[in-house]
N, C-alpha and C positions, 0 to 999 in steps of 0.2 A: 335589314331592320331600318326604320326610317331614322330615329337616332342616329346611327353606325353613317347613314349617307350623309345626312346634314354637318354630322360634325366633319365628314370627310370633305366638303362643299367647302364649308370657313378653310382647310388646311390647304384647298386647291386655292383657292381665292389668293391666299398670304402668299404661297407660295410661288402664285404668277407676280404677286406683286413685289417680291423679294427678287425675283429675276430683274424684272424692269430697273431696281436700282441699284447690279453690280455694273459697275467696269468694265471695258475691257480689260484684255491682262497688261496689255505695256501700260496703262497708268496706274494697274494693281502694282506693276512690279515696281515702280518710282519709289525709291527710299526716301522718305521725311523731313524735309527740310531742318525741323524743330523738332521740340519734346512739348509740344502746345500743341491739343488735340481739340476740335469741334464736337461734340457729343448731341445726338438732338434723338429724343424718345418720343413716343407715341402710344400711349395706353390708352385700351379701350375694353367696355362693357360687350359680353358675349350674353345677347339676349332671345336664347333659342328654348319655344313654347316644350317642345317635345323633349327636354330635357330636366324639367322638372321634376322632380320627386325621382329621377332615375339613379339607381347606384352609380352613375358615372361618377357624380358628384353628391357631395353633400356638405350643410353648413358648418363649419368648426368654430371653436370657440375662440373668443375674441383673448390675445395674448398680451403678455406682460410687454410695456414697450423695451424695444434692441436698442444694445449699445449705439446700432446705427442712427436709431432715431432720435437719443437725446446729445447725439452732435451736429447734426445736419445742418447744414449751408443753405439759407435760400438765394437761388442764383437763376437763371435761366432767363428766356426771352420765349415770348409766343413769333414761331419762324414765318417769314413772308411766306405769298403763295407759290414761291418758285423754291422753297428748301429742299431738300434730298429728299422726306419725307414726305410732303405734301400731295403727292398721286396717292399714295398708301390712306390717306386723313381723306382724299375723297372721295377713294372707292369703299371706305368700310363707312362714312355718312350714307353714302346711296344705297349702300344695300339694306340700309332699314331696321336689321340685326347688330348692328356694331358701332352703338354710337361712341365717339370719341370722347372719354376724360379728363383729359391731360396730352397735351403738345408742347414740347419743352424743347428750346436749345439754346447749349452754355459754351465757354470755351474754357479748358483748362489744362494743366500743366499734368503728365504721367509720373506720378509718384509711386514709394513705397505703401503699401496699405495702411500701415502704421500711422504715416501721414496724411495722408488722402482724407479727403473730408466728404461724406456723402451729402448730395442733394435730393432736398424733398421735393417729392411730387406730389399733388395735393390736388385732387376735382373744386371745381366752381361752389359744387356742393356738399362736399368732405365726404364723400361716401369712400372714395379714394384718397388714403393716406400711406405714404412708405417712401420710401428712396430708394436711391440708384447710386452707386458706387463703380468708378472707375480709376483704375490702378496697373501699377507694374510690378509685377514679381515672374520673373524671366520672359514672361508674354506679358500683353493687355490683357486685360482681362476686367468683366463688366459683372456686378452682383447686383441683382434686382430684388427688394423686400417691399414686397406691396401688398396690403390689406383693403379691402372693397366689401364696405355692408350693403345687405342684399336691399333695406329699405331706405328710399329717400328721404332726407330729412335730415340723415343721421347727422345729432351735436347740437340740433335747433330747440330739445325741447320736447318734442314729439312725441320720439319713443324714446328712453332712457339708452344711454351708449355701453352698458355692461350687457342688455338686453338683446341686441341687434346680431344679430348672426354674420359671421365675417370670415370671407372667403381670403387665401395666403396665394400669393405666387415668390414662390423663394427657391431664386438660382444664381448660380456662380455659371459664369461662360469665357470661355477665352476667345476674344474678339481678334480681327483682321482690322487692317484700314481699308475704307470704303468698298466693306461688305454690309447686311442686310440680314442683321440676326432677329428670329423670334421666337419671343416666350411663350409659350402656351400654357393654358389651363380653363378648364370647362367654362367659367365664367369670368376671365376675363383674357387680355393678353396684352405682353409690351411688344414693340419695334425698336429695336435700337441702330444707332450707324454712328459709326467711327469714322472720322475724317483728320486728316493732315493740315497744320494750317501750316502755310511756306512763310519762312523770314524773309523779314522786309531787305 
């Protein structure tokens, strides 16, 4: 089924490119200098024609905002062209299908969840709104809440924001340092990578 290929095309695609940005293992196996970690994410738009109107997916209704959302941090930095992630941001611009929404990276300290403050992530043009949260309760561990309307515009005016159809990627993962986690979901997906920063 052409569906069934296409969407297996974007999983191969991520997939080479998630290879390209592990480690070897003797710098996987180097214990942490610190408890100050680099965090840098990469969400993007999943813009495949043959996947319309298909039960793969479909629009949900737009939800009450999370506890996450009405404590959020703005924090982060748009990362040089030589970040961890930056291959990843040029192979899904080139492929035509996966424009990029957000490119974020921040540094901060592995707390308890309780303390831990999530940061927003937010597109140019607010179709993409949610945060990211990262935390320690016996592992790392990275929770992604991100909502994406399907129309541009959305918040300008346009079309009214109760109105707008709005797609969820909402996960809990327990991260590695300097591994190459992804989120999936029909229409959109995060990257995320966890990195060690060494004391001065």
């Amino acid at each position: 089924m052409k569906i069934q290929r296409e969407d297996k095309r974007v999983k191969r695609l991520l997939f080479i490119l998630v290879l390209t940005c592990v480690p070897s293992l003797l710098v996987h196996a180097a214990a942490p200098s610190s408890n100050v970690y680099e965090i840098e994410v990469v969400v993007f738009e999943n813009r495949l024609p043959d996947l319309e109107g298909s039960e793969i997916w479909a629009p949900e209704q737009p939800q009450a905002a999370s506890t996450d959302a009405t404590e959020a941090v703005n924090v982060g930095e748009i990362p040089p062209a030589d970040s961890s992630l930056a291959a990843v941001v040029t192979a899904l611009e080139k492929s035509g299908r996966h424009p990029v929404l957000a490119h974020l990276r921040w540094q901060q300290s592995a707390e308890a969840k309780s303390v831990s403050k999530p940061v927003n992530i937010v597109s140019a043009d607010n179709r993409l709104k949610g945060t990211l949260r990262f935390y320690l309760s016996r592992f790392l561990l990275v929770d992604v809440n991100l909502d994406l309307s399907e129309t541009a515009g959305a918040g300008t005016g346009e079309v009214p924001i109760n109105a707008l159809p709005v797609f969820h990627l909402t996960e809990a993962r327990r991260v590695r340092l300097l591994e190459t986690y992804y989120f999936d979901h029909p229409k959109l997906g995060a990257v995320v990578r966890v990195s060690p920063i060494k004391a001065n």
